[in-house]
C-alpha positions as CSV (number, residue, x, y, z in Angstrom):
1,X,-7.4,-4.8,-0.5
2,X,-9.2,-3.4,2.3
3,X,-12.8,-1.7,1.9
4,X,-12.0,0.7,5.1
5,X,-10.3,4.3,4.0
6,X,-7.4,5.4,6.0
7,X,-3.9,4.7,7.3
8,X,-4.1,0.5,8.2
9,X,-1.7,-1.2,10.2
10,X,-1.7,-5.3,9.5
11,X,-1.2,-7.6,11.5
12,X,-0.7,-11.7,11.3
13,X,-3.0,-14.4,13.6
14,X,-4.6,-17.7,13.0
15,X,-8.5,-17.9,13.5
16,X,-10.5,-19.9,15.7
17,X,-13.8,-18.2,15.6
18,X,-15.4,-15.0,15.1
19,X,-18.8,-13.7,16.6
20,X,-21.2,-11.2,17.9
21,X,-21.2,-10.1,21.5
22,X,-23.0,-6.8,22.4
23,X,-22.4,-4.4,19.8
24,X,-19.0,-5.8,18.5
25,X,-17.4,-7.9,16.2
26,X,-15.1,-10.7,17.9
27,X,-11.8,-12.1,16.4
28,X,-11.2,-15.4,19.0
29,X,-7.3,-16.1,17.9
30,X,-5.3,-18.9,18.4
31,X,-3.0,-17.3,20.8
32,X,-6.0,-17.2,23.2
33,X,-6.1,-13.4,22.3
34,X,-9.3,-11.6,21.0
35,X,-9.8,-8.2,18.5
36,X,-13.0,-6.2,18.4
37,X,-15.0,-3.6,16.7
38,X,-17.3,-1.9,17.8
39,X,-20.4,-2.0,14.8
40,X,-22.1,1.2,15.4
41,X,-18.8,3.3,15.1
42,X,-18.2,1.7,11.7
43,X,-22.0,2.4,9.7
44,X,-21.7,0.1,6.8
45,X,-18.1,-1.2,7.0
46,X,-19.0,-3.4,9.8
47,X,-21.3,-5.6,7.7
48,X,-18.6,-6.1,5.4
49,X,-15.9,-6.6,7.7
50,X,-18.7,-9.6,9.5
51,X,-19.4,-11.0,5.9
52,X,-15.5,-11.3,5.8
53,X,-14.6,-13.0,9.0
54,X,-17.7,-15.1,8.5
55,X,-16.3,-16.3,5.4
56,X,-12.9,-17.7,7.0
57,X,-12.5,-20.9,8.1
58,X,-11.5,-21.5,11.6
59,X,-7.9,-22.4,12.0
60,X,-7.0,-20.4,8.7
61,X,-4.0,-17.8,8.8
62,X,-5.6,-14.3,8.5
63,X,-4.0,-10.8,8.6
64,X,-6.0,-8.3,10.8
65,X,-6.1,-4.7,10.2
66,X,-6.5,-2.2,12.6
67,X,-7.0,1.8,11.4
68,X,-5.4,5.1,13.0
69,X,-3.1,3.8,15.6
70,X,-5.3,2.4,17.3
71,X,-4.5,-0.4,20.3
72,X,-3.7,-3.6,17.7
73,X,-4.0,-5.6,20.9
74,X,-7.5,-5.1,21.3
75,X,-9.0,-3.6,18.3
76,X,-9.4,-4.2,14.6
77,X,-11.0,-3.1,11.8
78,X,-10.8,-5.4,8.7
79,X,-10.1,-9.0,8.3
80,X,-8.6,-10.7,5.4
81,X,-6.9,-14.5,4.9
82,X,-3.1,-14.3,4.5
C-alpha cells in the first residue's frame, strides 16, 4: 500500500537502478526508459519513496505509481516490488 494520498495510477517495469540527480529521484528501467520526482515538491514523501527504491534490487519487477494524471512516461511518485 502506498504512503502518497491521492488518486494513483500503477504501472509495471523491471529495475536497473535508481539515483539522485539534481533535485530528483531516478527510476533507470530496463526498457532503457527513466521516471522522476522531483524531491522538493513531495516534503516528506520523497524520503520514503528513496528508502523504497533503495531497498529493491536491481533487475527486480516493480510497479511504479504515478499520482493525478500525471505524464506516467516521465514521472512517478511511489515505488513498490510487484
Amino acid at each position: 500500500m502506498s504512503h502518497i494520498v491521492g488518486s494513483l495510477e500503477w504501472n509495471d517495469a523491471v529495475l536497473v537502478r535508481s539515483y539522485l540527480k539534481a533535485n530528483q529521484l531516478v527510476l533507470e528501467l530496463a526498457d532503457g526508459s527513466t521516471r522522476q520526482m522531483n524531491v522538493k515538491n513531495w516534503e516528506q514523501s520523497n524520503r520514503i519513496t528513496a528508502a523504497k527504491a533503495g531497498a529493491i534490487k536491481s533487475g527486480s519487477k516493480i510497479r511504479i505509481a504515478t499520482w493525478n494524471g500525471y505524464d506516467a512516461g516521465k514521472w512517478f511518485c511511489d515505488i513498490e516490488p510487484a
